[in-house]
Structure formats: structure tokens, C-alpha cells
N, C-alpha and C positions, 0 to 999 in steps of 0.2 A: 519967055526965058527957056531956056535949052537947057537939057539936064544928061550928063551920062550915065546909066543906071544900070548895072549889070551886062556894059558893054553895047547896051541899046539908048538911042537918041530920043529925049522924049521932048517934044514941044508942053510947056503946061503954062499957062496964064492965071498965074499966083500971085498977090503982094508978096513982097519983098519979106514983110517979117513973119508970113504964114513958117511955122518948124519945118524943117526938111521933115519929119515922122508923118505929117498929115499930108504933105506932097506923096510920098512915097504910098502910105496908105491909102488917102481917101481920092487920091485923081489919077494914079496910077495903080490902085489895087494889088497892091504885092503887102499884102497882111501876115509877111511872118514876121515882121519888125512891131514888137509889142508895144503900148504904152501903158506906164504904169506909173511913177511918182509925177513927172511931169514937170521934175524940179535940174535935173539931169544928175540925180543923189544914184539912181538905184543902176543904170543901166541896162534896162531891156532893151530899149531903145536903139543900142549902139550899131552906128553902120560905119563902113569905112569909106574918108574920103580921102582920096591918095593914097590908099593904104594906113590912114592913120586912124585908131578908134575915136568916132564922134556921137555925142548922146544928142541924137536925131528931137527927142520932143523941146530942148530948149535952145536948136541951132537953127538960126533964121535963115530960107532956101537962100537970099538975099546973098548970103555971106561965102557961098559955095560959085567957084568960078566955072566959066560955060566949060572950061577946060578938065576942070575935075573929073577924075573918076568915080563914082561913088557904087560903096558893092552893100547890096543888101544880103540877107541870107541865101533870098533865092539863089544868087549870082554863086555861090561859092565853090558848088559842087559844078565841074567842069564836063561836058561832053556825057554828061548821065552817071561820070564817074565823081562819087562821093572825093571830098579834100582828103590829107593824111587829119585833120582835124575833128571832120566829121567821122570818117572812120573809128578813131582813136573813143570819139564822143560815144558811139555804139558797143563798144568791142570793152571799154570800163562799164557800160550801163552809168553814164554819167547823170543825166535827169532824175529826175525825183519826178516832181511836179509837170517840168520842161518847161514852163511860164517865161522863165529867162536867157533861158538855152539861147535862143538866138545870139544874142546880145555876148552872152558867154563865148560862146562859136567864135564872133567875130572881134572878139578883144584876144581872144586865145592865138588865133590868127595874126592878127596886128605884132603881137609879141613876137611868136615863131620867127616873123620876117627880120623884128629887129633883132632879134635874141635867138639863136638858132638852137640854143644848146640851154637854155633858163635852170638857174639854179631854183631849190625853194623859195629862196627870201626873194630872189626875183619874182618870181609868180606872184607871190603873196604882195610884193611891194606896187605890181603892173596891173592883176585883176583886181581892181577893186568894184567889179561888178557885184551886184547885189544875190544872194540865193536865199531866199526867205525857210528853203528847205534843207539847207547847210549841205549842200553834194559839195562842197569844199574838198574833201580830200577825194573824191573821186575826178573833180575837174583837174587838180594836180596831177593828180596818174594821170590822165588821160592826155594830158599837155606834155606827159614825161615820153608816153609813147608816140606823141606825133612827132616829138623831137627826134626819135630816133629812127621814124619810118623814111 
């Protein structure tokens, strides 16, 4: 099966319903995609494929087509230069913990593209990523200022 992964072409010989998270992790080694409920409840997990946030521990490689894109976090920051997201993520001291941050990262992102300009309720209605350390309102700022970088 043929996977696109941060722009790179991976050959990998996986069953079908192995989760895209242990593909991504355990045969390609790109370990900042976290697992943590395993239920796809919390969103550490979340990568994008097409652009769309997907919670990687209970999405079967199977279901991902060879044409896909899929960006993990590694993938996000372009040419050595940090996203406007990751930035933004620095610049509020967004993390607490950072357990989820990826996952955060790449939902924040997902929004941006479809939502350029997100209100609160939007954010609030779109991240439903989990932070067991409540940076809730600093993930807001921090999605306010990518919006306007």
C-alpha cells in the first residue's frame, strides 16, 4: 500500500484495518502523532488527510486512498520555517503539558483553511480536541493570532 505522508511516498505492508496512528508511528516512526484514548474521544491522535482532521488511532490505513495526502505534525512546518499556527502556538505559550498539542496543532489548522477568520463559538464548536490541562483559552488566542498572521 502506498501512503503520502508529509509529501513523502511511503511503501508499507500493513493489513487494511491496522489505524493509520500505528502506520504512521510504529513503521514509519514519525512519533509526534500521540496515542492516547484509542476511542478517537480525545484527539491526540488527529492528522490530516486532505486537509481534513482525522483521529488517526481509530481510522483504518484501509480507508485512506493511495491518492491522499496525509500531514502529520512533522509535515506542518514548511522549509524549516514554523506554520502561522505553530508560531501563534509559541508566541501565546499555548501547552501546558503539550501531551495533545499535536493533535491541537493539526485541528487548529484544519479550521484556519476552512474558516479563515473563526469566531469563538466557531472554535469552540470545531475544536473538540481534548486538553486534560484546560489551555482552552490560550488555544483560542492562539488560533485568534494565526488568523490574523
Amino acid at each position: 500500500m502506498k501512503l503520502t505522508i508529509n509529501g513523502a511516498v511511503h511503501d508499507v505492508d500493513v493489513e487494511p484495518e491496522m489505524p493509520l496512528l500505528w502506520v504512521i508511528r510504529d513503521e514509519l516512526n514519525l512519533t509526534g502523532t500521540k496515542y492516547s484514548c484509542g476511542v478517537a474521544a480525545c484527539g491526540a491522535c488527529t492528522v490530516l488527510v486532505d486537509g481534513q482532521p482525522v483521529r488517526s488511532c481509530s481510522f483504518p490505513v484501509g480507508g485512506v486512498s493511495e491518492t491522499a495526502a496525509i500531514t502529520t505534525i512533522e509535515g506542518v512546518a514548511q522549509g524549516g520555517a514554523l506554520s502561522r499556527v505553530q508560531q501563534a502556538w509559541i508566541e501565546h505559550q499555548t501547552p501546558q503539558c503539550g501531551f495533545c498539542q499535536s493533535g491541537q496543532i493539526l485541528a487548529a489548522t484544519a479550521l484556519l483553511n476552512e474558516i479563515p477568520q473563526p469566531t469563538d463559538e466557531e472554535i469552540d464548536a470545531r475544536m473538540s480536541n481534548i486538553c486534560r490541562c484546560g489551555s482552552y483559552p490560550r488555544i483560542r488566542a492562539a488560533i485568534h493570532a494565526a488568523a490574523k498572521a
